[in-house]
N, C-alpha and C positions, 0 to 999 in steps of 0.2 A: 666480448660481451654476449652474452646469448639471449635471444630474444624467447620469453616465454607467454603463450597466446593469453589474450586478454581469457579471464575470467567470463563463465555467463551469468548474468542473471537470474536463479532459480525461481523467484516469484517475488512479489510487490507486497507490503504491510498495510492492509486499510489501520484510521486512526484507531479504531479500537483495540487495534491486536499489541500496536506499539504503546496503546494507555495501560493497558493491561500489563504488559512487560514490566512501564515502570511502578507501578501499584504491585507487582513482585506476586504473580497469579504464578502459578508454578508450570501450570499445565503451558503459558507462551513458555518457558524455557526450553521444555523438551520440543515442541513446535517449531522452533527458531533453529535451534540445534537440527532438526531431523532436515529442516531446506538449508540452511548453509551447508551441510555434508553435499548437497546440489550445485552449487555456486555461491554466486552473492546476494543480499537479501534485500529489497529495495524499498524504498517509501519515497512516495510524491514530496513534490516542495509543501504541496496545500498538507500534507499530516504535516510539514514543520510549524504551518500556523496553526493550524487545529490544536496541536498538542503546548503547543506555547498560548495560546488562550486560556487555558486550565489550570496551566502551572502555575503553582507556590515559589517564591523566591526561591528559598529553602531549595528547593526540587531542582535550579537549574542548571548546577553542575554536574547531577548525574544524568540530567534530561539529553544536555547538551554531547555527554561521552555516550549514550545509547544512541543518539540519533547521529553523531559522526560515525560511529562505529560502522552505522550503514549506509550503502549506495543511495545517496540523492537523486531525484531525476528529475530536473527544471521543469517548468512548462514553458513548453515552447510554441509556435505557429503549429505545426502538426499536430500535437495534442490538444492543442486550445479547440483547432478545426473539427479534431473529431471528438470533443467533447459539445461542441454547438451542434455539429450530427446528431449524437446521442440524444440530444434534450430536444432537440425537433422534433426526431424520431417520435419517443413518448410522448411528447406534447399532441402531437395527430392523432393518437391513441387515447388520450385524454387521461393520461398520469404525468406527474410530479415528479421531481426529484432534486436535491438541492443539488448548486454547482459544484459545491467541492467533492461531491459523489461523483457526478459526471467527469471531471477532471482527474480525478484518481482511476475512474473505468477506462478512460481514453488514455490514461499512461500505462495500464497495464496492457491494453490492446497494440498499442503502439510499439511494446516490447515486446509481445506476444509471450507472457506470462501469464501464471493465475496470480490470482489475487484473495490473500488471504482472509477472511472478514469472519466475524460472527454475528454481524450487520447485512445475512445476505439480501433481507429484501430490498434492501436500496440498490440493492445492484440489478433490473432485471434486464439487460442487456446478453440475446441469444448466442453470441459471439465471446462474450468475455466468460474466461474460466474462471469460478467462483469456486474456493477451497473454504470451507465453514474450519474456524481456528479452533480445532482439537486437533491433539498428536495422531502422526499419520496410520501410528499403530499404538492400542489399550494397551 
């Protein structure tokens, strides 16, 4: 049997880029395409709720094969921790930001990935790579 090395990571999907996906936006196609040609493509547990909030019944069998299709990544004690970093951090500085932002920054950072968004102000964390979701090349 031959052992072949895991797979990396290429970057993480904020919810908008995987709502996008399935509202059939054309420009995530070639986007999604151009980081899987990198590895694997990931989303937080919190986009599985995020994007299961909005969904139509109708929607949840193609919801359900887009979002298996990709790398899940739990929240665990280390992300949760440096998502309560994160939102202290801001807080001392006196900005806002909702958790399941923070929770989706502190999974990307914890993988040491960007993170793809079209949402980048929620993200203003100096450490996390922030990839704004247009294809890598017009």
């Amino acid at each position: 049997m031959e052992n072949n090395p895991p797979e990396v990571i290429s970057c993480m999907l904020d919810t908008d880029i995987a709502i996008d996906f399935l509202r059939r936006r054309q420009y995530v196609w070639k986007l999604i395409d151009q980081w899987v040609e990198r590895g694997l493509v990931a989303v937080s547990a919190i986009t599985h709720m995020e994007v299961y909030q909005g969904m139509r019944r109708k929607e949840e069998q193609v919801t359900n094969a887009f979002l298996e299709g990709l790398e899940s990544i739990p929240v665990n004690v280390a992300v949760a921790r440096k998502a309560g970093r994160l939102l202290a951090d801001l807080r001392s500085k006196g900005v806002t930001i909702g958790i399941p932002d923070a929770i989706i920054a502190a999974t990307a950072l914890e993988l040491d990935v960007p993170l793809l968004t079209n949402n980048v102000e929620h993200y203003p964390f100096k450490d996390l790579r922030v990839v704004r979701g247009v294809p890598l090349t017009q």
